[in-house]
C-alpha positions in Angstrom: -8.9 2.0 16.3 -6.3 1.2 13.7 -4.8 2.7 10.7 -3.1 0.8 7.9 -0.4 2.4 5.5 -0.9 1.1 1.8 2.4 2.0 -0.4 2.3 1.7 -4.3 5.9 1.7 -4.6 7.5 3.2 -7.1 11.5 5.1 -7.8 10.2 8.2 -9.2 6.2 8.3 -7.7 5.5 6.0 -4.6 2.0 6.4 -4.1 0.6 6.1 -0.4 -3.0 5.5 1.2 -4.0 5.7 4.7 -7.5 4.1 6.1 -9.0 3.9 9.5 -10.7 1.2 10.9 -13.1 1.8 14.0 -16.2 0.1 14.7 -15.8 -2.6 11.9 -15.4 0.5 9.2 -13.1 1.5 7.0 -13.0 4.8 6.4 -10.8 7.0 4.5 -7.7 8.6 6.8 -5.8 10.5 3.3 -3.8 9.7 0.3 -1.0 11.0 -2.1 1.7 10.5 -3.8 5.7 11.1 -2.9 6.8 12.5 -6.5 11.0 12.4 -6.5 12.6 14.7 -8.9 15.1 13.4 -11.5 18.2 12.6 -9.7 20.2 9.8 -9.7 18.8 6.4 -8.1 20.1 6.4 -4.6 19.1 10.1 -3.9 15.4 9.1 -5.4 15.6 6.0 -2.7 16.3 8.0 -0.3 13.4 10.6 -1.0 11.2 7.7 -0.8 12.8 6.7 2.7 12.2 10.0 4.1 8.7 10.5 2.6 7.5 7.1 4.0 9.4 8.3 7.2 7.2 11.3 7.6 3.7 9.9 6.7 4.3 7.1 9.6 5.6 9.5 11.8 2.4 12.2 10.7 -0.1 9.6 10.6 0.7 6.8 13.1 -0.1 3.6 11.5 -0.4 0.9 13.4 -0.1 -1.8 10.2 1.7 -1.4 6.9 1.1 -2.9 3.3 2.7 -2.8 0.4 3.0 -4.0 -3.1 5.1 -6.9 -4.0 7.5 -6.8 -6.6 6.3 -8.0 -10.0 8.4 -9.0 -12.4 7.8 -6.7 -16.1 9.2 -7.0 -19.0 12.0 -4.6 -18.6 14.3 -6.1 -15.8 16.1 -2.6 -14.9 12.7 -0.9 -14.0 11.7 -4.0 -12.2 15.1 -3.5 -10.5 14.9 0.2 -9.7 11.4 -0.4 -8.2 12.4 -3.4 -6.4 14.6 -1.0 -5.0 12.3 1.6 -4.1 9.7 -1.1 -2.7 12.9 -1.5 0.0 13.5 1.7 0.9 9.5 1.7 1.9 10.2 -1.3 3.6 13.5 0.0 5.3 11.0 3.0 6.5 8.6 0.8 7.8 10.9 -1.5 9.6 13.0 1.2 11.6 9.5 2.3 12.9 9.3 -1.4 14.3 6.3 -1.7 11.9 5.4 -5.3 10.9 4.9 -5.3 7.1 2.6 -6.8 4.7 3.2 -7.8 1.5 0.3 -8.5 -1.5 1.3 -8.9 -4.9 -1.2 -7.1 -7.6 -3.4 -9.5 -8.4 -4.3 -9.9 -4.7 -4.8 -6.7 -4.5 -7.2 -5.9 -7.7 -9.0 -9.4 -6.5 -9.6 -7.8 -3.3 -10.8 -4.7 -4.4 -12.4 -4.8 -7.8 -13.1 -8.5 -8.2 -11.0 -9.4 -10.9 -7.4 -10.1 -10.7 -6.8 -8.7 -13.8 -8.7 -5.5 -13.2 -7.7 -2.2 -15.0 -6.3 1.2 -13.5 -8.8 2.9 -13.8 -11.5 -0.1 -12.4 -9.1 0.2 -9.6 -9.5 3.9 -9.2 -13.1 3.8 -9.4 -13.9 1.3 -6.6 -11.2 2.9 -4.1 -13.5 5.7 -4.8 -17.1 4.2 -4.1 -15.2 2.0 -1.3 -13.9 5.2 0.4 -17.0 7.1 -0.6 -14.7 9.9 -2.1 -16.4 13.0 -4.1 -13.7 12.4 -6.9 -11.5 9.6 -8.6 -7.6 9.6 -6.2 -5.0 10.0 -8.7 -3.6 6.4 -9.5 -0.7 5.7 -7.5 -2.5 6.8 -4.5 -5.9 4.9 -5.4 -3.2 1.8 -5.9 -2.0 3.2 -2.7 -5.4 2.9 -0.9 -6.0 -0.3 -2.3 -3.0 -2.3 -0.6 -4.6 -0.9 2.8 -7.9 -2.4 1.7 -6.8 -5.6 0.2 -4.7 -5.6 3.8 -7.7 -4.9 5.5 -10.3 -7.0 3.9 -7.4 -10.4 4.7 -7.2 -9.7 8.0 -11.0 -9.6 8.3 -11.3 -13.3 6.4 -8.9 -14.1 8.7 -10.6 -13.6 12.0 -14.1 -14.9 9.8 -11.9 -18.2 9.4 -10.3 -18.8 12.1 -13.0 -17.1 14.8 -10.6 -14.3 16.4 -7.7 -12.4 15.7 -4.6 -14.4 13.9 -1.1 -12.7 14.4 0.0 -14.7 11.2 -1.5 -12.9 7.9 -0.6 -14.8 4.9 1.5 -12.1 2.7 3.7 -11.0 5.5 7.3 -10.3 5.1 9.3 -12.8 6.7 
């Protein structure tokens, strides 16, 4: 059985997902979102550290995704999340985790079809995908859908190359 992590990073909401794979099905393992109050940057990283912290040692994943950086139009939020993306990361790593990395339009491919699909598009196929009774809030549906986009390369992967590849395109280097 494995479970995959999917973070939706972010410096003041990091959004998280958890799925289980067992038997050749995903199924839905829990989501959320790590919410920091306003403080000052490094005590918001650090609130992200620790929550990632807890949910892998809570959960035991045995893989972790997460969203690359993308670069907006405002350079000190991309900043700030870049930022935040690392203290995930830094969480990950000290679990000796191996990460993942899928920029957005991987992910919304993956998931909804469309690279360029919308929040809410993204919300709503998380949903039927995980056959939840409601819509997850967004930063957790994002969350949910890094573990799938994760999930569904890893199983073209195998598809392709006939078994198991330690060598996912995507992964941190």
């Amino acid at each position: 059985m494995k479970i995959i992590l999917g973070i939706d990073p972010g410096s003041r909401i990091t959004g998280y997902g958890l799925i289980k794979l067992h038997n050749n099905k995903a199924t839905y393992v829990g989501s959320g979102c790590i919410r920091v109050e306003d403080k000052d940057l490094p005590n918001r990283l650090h609130c992200v550290f620790v929550g990632v912290s807890e949910i892998i040692k809570q959960y035991q994943p045995n893989e972790f995704a997460i969203e690359q950086v993308f670069m907006s139009k405002n350079a000190d939020s991309a900043l700030k999340l870049g930022q935040a993306r690392g203290a995930a990361i830094v969480a990950a790593t000290s679990q000796l985790m191996q990460v993942y990395e899928y920029s957005a339009k991987q992910i919304k491919q993956s998931v909804v079809g469309k690279g360029n699909a919308s929040k809410s598009q993204v919300q709503h196929m998380v949903q039927h995908l995980m056959n939840l009774n409601q819509k997850p809030q967004s930063d957790a549906a994002d969350a949910l859908a890094v573990a799938l986009c994760h999930l569904h390369t890893e199983q073209s992967l195998v598809r392709l190359s006939g078994h198991a590849s330690k060598t996912v395109r995507g992964r941190l280097q």
